[in-house]
N, C-alpha and C positions, 0 to 999 in steps of 0.2 A: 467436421467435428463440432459438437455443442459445446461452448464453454459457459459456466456460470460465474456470473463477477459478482456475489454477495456483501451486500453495505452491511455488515454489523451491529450497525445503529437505525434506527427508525425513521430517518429523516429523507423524506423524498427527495429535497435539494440532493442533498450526497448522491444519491442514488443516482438523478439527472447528471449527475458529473460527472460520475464515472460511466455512465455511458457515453455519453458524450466523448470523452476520453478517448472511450475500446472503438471508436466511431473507424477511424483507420486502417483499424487492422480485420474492419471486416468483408469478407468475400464469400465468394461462393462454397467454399470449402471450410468456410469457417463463423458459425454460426454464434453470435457473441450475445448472452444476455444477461442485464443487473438486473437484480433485485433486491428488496428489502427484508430485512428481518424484523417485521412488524411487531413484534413482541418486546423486542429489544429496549434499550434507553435512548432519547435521540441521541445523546452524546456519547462517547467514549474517553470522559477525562478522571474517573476513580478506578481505585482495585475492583470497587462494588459493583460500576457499572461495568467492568471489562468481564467480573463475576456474570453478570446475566446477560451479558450478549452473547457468553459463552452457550448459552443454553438455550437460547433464541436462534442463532446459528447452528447447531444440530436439530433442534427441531424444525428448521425451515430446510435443510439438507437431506434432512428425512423423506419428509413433507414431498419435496422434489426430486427422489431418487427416481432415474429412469430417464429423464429428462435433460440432463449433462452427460459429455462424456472428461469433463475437466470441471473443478469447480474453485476459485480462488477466494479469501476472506478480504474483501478491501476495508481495511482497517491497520494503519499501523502497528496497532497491539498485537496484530494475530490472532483474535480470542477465539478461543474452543481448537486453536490449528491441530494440535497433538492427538486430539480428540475425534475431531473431524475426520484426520487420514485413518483414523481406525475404523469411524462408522463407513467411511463410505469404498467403494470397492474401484473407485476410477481415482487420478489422481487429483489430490488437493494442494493447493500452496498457499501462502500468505503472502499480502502485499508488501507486507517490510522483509521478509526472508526471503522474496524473489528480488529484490530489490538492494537487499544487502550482498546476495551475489552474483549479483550482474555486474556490479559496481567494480568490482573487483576488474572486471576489463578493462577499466577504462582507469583506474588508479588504485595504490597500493592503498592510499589512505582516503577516507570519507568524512564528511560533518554530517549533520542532522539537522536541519531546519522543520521543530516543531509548530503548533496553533497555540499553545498554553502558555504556561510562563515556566517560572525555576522549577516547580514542582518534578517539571517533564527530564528535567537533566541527572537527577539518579537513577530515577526510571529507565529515562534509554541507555543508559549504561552496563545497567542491570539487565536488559533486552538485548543487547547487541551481544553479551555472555553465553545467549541461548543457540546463537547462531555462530559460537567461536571466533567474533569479529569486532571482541573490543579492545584488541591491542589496533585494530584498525582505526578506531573512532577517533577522528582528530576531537571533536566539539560538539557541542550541543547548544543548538540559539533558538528561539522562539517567538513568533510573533505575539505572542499574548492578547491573540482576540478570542481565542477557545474556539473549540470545533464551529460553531453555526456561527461565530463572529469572518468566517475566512471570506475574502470577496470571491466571486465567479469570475475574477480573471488576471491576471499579473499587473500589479500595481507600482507604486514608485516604492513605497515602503518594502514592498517584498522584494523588489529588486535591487534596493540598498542594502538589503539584511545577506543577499545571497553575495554580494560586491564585498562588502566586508567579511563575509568567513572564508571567499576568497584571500585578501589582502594577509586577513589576520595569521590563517591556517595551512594555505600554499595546498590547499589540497583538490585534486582534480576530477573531485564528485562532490555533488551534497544530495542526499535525500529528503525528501517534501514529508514529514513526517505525522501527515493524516490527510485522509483521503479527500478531505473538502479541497484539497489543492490540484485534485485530479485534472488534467489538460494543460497545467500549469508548464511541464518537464518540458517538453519541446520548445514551448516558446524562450523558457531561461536558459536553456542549453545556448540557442541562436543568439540569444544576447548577449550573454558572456562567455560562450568558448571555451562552457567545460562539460562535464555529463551532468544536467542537473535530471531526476527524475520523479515521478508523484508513484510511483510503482505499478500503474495499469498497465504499463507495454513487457517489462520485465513480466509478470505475472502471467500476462495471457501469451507471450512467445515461452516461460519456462513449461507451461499445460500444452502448448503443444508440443513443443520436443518431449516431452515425457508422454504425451499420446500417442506420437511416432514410435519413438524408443521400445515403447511396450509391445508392440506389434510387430518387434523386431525379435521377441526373446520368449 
């Protein structure tokens, strides 16, 4: 199986991370590649920019039809997902929708650890609606460095922010709520002993059960 792991925003860094990330789960049977949507904005922190990444993401899904047989958006937002599953004829998912219900195995209730700041906490509230999972959403916390401010690797600050929505929220998941945090899930999960995730592994196991699934029907 080819799977495509699509950075929504511009920015090469992301892109290295989320490969980096799908590094793992790659085998012989499972051919795993990122890319960029070069068009895009490098960031993903407005309506405007999540506006034209929407559209930088079908044109790069276009662009590379033939060459996937799964194709994921790694971006928080989702941008273009709805859109996406209509153009393309394999399946597609989003990083926060495969990751919103994974989560779900592992606890009834979630937080959100975003990259921005307040801004981001109506927003995901209003996003986790889309997905029928905001009677789920314990919280919403933020680092406030912005997308291209996130470090490459688990810090002390991140791991204080993921200790306290523990403390505060009792809840036994938090999601990484933008993809600069990619490789990040594993290491926070071992640290603190709950599901933490960046949504690459949810993403690329939900494309392959549904690559499987389809071959079944």
């Amino acid at each position: 199986m080819r799977i495509l792991l699509l950075n929504p925003n511009s920015t090469q860094m992301v892109t290295q991370r989320i490969q980096r990330a799908a590094a793992p789960y790659q085998s012989a049977e499972l051919e795993i590649t990122a890319a960029t949507a070069k068009k895009a904005p490098p960031a993903i922190e407005t309506a405007m920019d999540e506006l034209q990444a929407s559209i930088a993401v079908l044109e790069e899904l276009e662009a590379r039809k033939g060459t996937y047989d799964g194709a994921a958006l790694c971006c928080f937002s989702d941008p273009g997902l709805d859109a996406a599953k209509e153009l393309c004829d394999v399946p597609v998912v989003g990083m926060c929708e495969a990751a919103v219900y994974f989560s779900a195995f592992y606890s009834r209730r979630f937080s959100i650890l975003g990259s921005c700041g307040s801004g981001d906490v109506p927003y995901m509230y209003g996003h986790m609606k889309r997905y029928g999972a905001e009677t789920r959403l314990a919280s919403v916390d933020y680092t406030g460095t912005g997308v291209l401010g996130v470090p490459d690797q688990v810090t002390d600050d991140i791991s204080e922010k993921i200790e306290g929505i523990i403390h505060r929220d009792g809840v036994g998941a938090v999601l990484l709520g933008c993809a600069a945090f990619a490789g990040m899930g594993d290491a926070l999960s071992k640290k603190h002993g709950i599901y933490v995730t960046d949504g690459i592994g949810p993403a690329i196991m939900t494309l392959k059960m549904l690559h499987e699934y389809r071959r079944t029907i």
